[in-house]
N, C-alpha and C positions, 0 to 999 in steps of 0.2 A: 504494500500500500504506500501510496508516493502523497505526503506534503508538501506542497513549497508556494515561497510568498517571493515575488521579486518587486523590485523598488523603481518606477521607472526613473524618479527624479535622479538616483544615482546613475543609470543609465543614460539618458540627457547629460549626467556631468561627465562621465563616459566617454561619449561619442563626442563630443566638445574637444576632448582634451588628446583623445588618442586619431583623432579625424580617419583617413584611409585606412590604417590602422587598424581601426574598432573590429574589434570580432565578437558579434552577439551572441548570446547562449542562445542554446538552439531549443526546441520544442521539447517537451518533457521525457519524452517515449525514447528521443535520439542520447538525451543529455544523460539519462541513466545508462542507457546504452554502451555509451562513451565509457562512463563510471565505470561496471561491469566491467569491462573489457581492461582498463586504467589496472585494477585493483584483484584482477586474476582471477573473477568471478564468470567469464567468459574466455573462450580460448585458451585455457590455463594451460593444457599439454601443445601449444605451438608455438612458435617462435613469431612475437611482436616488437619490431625494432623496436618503436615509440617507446614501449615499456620496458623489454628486456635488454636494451644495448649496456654493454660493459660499462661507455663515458656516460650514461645518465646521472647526472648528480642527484642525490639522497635527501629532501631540503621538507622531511617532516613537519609536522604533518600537513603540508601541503604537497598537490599532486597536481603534474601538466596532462590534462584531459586532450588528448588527440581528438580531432574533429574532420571532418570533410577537405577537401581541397587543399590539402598540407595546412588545415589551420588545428590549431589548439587555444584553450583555456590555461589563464594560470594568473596567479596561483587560485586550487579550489581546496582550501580547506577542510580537511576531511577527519571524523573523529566516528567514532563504533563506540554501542552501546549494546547488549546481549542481542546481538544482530543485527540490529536497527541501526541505518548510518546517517549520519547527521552532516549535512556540505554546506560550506558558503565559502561566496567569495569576494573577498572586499578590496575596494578599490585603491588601487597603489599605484605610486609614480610611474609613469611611461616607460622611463627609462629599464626601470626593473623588469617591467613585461615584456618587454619589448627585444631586450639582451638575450643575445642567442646561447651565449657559455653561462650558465647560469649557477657553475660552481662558486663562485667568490662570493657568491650574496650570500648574507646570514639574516637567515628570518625572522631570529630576534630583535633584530636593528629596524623590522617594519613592523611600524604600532597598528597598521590595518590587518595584519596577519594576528597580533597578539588577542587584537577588538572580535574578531572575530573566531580565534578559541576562546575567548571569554564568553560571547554569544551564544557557542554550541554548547562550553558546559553547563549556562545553564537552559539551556532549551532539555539537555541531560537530567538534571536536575527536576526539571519542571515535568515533563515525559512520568519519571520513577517508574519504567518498563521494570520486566521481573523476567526470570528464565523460562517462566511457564507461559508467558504471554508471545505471540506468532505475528502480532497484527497491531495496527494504532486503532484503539476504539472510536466513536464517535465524538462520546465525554473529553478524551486526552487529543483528539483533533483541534476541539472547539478549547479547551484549553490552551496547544500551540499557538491558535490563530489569536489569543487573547493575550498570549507571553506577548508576542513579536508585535501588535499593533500598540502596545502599552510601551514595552521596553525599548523598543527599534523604531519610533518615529520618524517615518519619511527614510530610513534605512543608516538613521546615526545610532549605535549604540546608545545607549544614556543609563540602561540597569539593565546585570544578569542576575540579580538574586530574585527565586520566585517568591519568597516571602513579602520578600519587597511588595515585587506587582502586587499580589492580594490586597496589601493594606493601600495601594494607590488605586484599585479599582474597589474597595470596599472599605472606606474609610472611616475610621472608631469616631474621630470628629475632627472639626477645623482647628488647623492651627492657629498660632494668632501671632507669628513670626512668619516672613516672608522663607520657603526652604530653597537652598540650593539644587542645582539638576542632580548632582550627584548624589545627594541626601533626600530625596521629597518628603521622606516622613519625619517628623519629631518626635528622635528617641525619648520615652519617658522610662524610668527606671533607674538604676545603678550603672553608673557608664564602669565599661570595661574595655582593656584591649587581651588580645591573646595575639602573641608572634608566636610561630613555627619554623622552625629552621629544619628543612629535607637535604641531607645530604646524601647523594646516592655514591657508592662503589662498583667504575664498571672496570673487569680485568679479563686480561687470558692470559693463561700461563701454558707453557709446552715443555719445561722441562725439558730443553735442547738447549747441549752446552753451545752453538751456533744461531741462536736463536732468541735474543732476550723478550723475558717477559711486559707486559704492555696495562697500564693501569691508568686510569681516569679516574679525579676525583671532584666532584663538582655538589652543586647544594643551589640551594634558594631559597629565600625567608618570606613568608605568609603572614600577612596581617590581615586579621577579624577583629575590627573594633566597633563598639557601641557605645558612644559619648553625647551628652547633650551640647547644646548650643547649635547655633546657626552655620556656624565658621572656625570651630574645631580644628584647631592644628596639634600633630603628633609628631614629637623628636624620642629619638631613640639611637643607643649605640650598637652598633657590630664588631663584636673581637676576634681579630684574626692571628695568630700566632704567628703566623707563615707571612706575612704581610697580604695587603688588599689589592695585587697586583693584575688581578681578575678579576675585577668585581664589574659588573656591569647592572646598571640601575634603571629602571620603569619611569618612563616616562611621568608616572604619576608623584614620582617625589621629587619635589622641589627645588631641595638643595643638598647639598654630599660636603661635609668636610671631612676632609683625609690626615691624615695623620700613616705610624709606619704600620701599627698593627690595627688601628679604628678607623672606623667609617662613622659618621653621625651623620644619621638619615631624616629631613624633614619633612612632612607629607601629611596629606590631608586624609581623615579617615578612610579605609574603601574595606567593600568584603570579600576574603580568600583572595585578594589579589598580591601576586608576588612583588613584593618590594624590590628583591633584587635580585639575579644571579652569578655566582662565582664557579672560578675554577681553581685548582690547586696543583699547578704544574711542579710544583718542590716534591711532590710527596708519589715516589716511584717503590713504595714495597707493600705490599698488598697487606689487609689485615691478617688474612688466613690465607695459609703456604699448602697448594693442592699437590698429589704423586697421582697420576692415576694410568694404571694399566690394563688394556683389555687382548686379552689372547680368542682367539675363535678357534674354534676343532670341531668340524663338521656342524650338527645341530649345536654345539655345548659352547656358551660361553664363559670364560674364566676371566671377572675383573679384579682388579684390589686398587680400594681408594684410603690414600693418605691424606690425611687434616690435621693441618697444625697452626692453633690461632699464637699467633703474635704476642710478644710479652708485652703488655701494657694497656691491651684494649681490654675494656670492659668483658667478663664474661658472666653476662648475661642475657640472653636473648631471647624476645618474644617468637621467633621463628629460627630454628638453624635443619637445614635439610639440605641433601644432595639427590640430585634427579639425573637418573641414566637413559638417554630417551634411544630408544629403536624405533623409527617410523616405518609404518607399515610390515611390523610384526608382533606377531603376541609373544609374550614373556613369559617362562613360567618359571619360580624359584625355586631350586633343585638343591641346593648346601648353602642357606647364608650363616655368617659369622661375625655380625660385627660385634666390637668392642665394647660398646654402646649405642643404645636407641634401638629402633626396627626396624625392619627392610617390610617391603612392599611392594604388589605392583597397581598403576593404576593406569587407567583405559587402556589396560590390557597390554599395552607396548610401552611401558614409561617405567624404570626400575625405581623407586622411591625410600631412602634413606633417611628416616627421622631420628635424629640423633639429640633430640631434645633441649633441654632451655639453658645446657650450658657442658662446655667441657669439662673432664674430667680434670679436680683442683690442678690435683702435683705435677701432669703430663702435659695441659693441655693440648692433648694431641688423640684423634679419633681413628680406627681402623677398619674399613670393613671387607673382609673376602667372601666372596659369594661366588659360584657356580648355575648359572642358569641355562633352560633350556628356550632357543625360538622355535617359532613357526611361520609361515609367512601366511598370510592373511590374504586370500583369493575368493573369487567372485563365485564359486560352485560352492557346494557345501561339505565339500571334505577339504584339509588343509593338508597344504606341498612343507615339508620339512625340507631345510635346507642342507644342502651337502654340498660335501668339498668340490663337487664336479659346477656346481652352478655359481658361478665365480659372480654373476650381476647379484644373486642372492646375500652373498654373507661380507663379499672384499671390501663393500663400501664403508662398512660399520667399523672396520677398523681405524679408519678417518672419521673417529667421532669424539665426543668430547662429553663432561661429566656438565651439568648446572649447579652452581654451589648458591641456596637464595639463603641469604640471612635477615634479620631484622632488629635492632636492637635500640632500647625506647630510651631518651634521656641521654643522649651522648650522641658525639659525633668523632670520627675519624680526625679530622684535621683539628679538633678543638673551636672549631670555631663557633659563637654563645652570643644572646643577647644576655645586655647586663637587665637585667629587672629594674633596677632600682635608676636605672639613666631614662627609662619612657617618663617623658612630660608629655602632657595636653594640656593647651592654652587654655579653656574655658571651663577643666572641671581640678579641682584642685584636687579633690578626691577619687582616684581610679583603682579599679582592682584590677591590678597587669599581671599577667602570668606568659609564661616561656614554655614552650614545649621541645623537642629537639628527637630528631630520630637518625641513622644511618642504617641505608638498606645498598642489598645487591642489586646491578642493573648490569643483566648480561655477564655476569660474574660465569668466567668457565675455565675448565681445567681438560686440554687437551690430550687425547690419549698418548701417551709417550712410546707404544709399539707401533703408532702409525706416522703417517706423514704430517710434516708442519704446515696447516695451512696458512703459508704467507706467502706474499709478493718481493723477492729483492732488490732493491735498490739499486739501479746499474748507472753506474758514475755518468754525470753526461758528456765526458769526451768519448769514452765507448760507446756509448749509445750515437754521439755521432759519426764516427770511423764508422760503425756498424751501417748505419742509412745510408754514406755514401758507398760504403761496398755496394 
């Protein structure tokens, strides 16, 4: 089932500004179409340059929608919710649409790309689909059509929270202060703020003395505040240990004074919206150090995964688990033995390791060997077991890798904290501010060290050009 509202005024601004240019969105039927095909939901077993060419650049979550006559869309922002995909596409300087190499752009640096995931999470929010549900009912239609003509006037964002909308289309009573766009309602209660600090951990490690391992660390801070007054301003500090050499700020704050490890952030209230994003290029060794080895012998697999958390990190964690995944085979566990927690499998192809809410005190080091059997997973109703003679069946898996997800609540890797006690707001003297702070895995994985490494090498560019003019 297909909703959508488009705006012709931004379209008129549009076609103004991009003249010959202009590429319209096409009719509904064509535009999903496009979609589909964009996002692997069509044609997924053939070969589409558009989508599948090696130099495509990767520029999440937005997607360049191939169209008719060598034309495309971009960017269409695109976000998934238990099925159901949520697209817009907001209007951004010529020049970026228009650029054919579209690797150097960073989509953080365009506030029409950030306005518009703000709009779809909360069209998400507003939706509250469920796993059980297939379809947009009637009720949650006429609800979308009420978020987006409330929240989205004439196609300017102005509010994604739906709570908001509610109390702007069903209002407790008149105010008696003129409110700002950003604020329409007059918080009455206990002003409060809450910051969150996300810092995620992504790595790969291969365990090849030829080979170094590769780690990203990066984070962002989330402000939910509810203050009274008309014209509320919020200052607050960020400590960064490592210094603030990454930090990159939301348009929506103000002003930034730096210092070598502080950031003082000034900004006007807003909800869940990120204050800022950082990266942490000093910090190259992973919290937790992966081994992992997978042998194949006909049906039988033989892994062993080693875990070793880091001295210093926090050990305690709301989630620690390792996932063995086999796509398109069932799994079945034949000898496991780990050290700690329990082994698993789930949807049948995915080995699962829960090794519980914290390492063992004196080692902190976890072991698991296990022995499993596959099957491979065909369309008749008896299943083909693999053997050594069927080399597409079993060789690929040995180029596979382990997922290590963690999650752990009150801490972060790099240290970096709001101080509590630095948040001021201008108009309420008394605030209840609280700090939350978490580090999670993102893409956290531990390649098999009996298979190949998968990377790319670096080839010097005088070689590379001796080589072209051979």
């Amino acid at each position: 089932m297909e909703c959508q509202k488009q705006f012709s005024t931004v379209e008129t601004c549009c076609k103004s500004m991009f003249g010959d240019e202009y590429v319209g969105i096409p009719p509904d039927e064509s535009f999903v179409k496009a979609l589909h095909t964009e996002v692997g939901l069509i044609d997924a077993g053939t070969f589409v340059e558009s989508r599948d060419r090696c130099n495509k650049p990767a520029l999440y979550p937005t997607l360049e929608v191939s169209l008719k006559e060598n034309k495309s869309l971009w960017p269409v922002v695109v976000l998934e919710n238990h099925g159901l995909m949520y697209c817009a596409m907001p209007l951004i300087p010529q020049e970026m649409v228009t650029q054919q190499d579209k690797s150097d752009i960073s989509v953080a640096d365009l506030p029409g790309i950030s306005m518009a995931v703000e709009a779809l999470t909360g069209l998400i929010q507003c939706v509250s689909l469920t796993a059980s549900m297939t379809s947009l009912t009637p009720a949650l239609t006429l609800k979308l059509h009420q978020f987006v003509n409330t929240c989205m006037p004439f196609g300017s964002v102005m509010c994604s929270n739906p709570a908001l909308m509610s109390q702007l289309i069903n209002p407790l009573g008149k105010a008696k202060a003129k409110q700002p766009l950003w604020n329409p309602v007059l918080h009455k209660g206990k002003s409060q703020v809450v910051i969150h600090v996300k810092e995620e951990v992504r790595c790969m490690q291969f365990n090849h003395s030829e080979v170094r391992d590769a780690i990203d660390v990066y984070g962002s801070v989330i402000c939910k505040s509810e203050v009274e007054g008309t014209v509320p301003e919020i200052c607050t500090t960020l400590v960064q240990p490592g210094g603030n050499g990454g930090l990159t700020v939301n348009p929506a704050v103000s002003s930034v004074e730096y210092t070598t490890t502080t950031s003082r952030l000034r900004f006007r209230p807003c909800n869940n919206q990120p204050l800022c994003h950082y990266t942490l290029p000093h910090l190259t060794e992973a919290p937790i150090y992966g081994a992992y080895r997978l042998r194949l012998n006909n049906s039988l697999a033989t892994l062993c995964m080693q875990l070793q958390l880091r001295a210093g990190i926090k050990n305690n964690f709301q989630q620690l688990e390792v996932q063995f995944p086999f796509p398109g085979l069932q799994v079945s566990i034949v000898r496991p033995s780990p050290s700690v927690g329990s082994v698993s499998v789930q949807s049948g192809s995915t080995l699962v390791w829960n090794i519980g809410s914290k390492f063992p005190t004196k080692s902190l080091g976890a072991t698991l060997n296990a022995v499993c059997k596959l099957r491979r997973k065909t369309e008749c109703s008896s299943e083909q077991q693999i053997d050594g003679g069927d080399v597409n069946g079993w060789e690929q898996y040995i180029n596979s890798c382990a997922l290590v997800l963690f999650k752990i609540a009150d801490y972060t890797y790099s240290g970096t904290r709001v101080d509590p006690q630095s948040i001021v707001v201008s108009t309420a003297p008394k605030v209840r501010c609280s700090v939350t702070s978490e580090c999670v895995s993102s893409q956290f994985k531990v390649w098999n060290s009996e298979g190949e490494v998968p990377v790319v090498a670096d080839m010097p560019v005088q070689e590379l050009q001796n080589l072209l003019i051979k």
